[in-house]
C-alpha positions in Angstrom: 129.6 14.7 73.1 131.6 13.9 76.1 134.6 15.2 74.4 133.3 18.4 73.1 132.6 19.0 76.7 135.8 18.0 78.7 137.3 20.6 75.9 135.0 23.1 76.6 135.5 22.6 80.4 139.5 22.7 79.9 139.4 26.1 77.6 136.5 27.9 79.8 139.2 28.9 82.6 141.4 30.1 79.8 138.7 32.4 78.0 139.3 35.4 79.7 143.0 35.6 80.3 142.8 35.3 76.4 140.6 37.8 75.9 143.1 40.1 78.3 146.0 39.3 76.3 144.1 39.8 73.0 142.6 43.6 74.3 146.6 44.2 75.3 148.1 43.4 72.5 145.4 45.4 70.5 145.8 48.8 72.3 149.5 48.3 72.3 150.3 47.8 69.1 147.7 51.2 68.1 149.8 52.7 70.8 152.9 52.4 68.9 151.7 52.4 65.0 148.2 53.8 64.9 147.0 57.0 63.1 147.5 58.5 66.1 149.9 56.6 67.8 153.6 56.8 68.8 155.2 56.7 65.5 152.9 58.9 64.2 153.3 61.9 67.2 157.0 61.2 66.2 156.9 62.1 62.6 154.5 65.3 62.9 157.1 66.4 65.6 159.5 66.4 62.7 157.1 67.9 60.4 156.4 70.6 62.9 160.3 71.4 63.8 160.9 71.4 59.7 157.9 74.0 58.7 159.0 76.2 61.8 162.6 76.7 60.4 161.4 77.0 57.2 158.9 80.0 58.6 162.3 81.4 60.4 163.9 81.5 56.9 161.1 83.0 55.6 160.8 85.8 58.0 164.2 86.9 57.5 164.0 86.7 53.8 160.6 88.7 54.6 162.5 91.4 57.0 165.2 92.0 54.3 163.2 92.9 52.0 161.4 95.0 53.7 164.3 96.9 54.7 165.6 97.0 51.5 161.6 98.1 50.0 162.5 100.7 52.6 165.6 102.1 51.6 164.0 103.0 48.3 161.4 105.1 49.8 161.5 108.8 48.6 163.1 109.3 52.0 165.1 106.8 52.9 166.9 106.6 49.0 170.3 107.4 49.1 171.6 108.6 45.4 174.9 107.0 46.1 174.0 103.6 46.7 171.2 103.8 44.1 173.8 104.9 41.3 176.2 101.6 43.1 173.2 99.1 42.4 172.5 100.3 39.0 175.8 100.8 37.7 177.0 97.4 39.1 173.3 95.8 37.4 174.5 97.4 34.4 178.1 96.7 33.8 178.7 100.6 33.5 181.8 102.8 34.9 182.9 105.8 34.7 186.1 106.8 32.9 187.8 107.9 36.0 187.2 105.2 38.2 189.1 102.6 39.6 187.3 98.9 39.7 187.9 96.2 42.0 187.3 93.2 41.6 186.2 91.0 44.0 186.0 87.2 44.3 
C-alpha cells in the first residue's frame, strides 16, 4: 500500500498540467483538421472561388443567348444575317457569289 501511495502522491501535482496539455492538444488539432476546422474553411474557399467562376461563365453564356434570342425577334431580325446563318448551316451559295474561306 505504501507504494501505491508515494505514486499517487508523486502523479497528484502532475494531474492537472496533464489534463491542460491533453484539452490543448484536443482543440488544436480540431482547430486545424475538424469538420469545421482550418483545413476544412480552406477547401470550401476553393469550392466557393470555383462555383463563382463557373456562375461567371454561365452568365455570359446566359447573356449571349439572350442577345442572340433577341436578334430573332420580329423586330430586331435582320434578313441579311438570317439568310448568312442559314445558308452557311446549309452548305448553300448562290451562283454568283464569291466564297471565302476561312481558317
Amino acid at each position: 500500500m505504501g507504494i501505491a501511495l508515494g505514486i499517487n502522491r508523486r502523479l497528484r501535482p502532475a494531474f492537472l498540467p496533464f489534463l491542460g496539455i491533453a484539452a490543448v492538444i484536443y482543440f488544436g488539432y480540431h482547430f486545424v483538421e475538424g469538420q469545421r476546422g482550418l483545413m476544412a474553411w480552406l477547401t470550401l474557399s476553393e469550392q466557393i472561388e470555383m462555383a463563382e467562376t463557373e456562375l461567371n461563365i454561365l452568365k455570359l453564356e446566359s447573356a449571349e443567348t439572350g442577345h442572340r434570342v433577341a436578334l430573332l425577334s420580329p423586330n430586331g431580325l435582320d434578313a441579311d444575317m438570317l439568310d448568312e446563318r442559314a445558308r452557311k448551316i446549309l452548305g448553300l451559295s448562290r451562283k454568283d457569289e464569291i466564297i471565302l474561306l476561312g481558317r
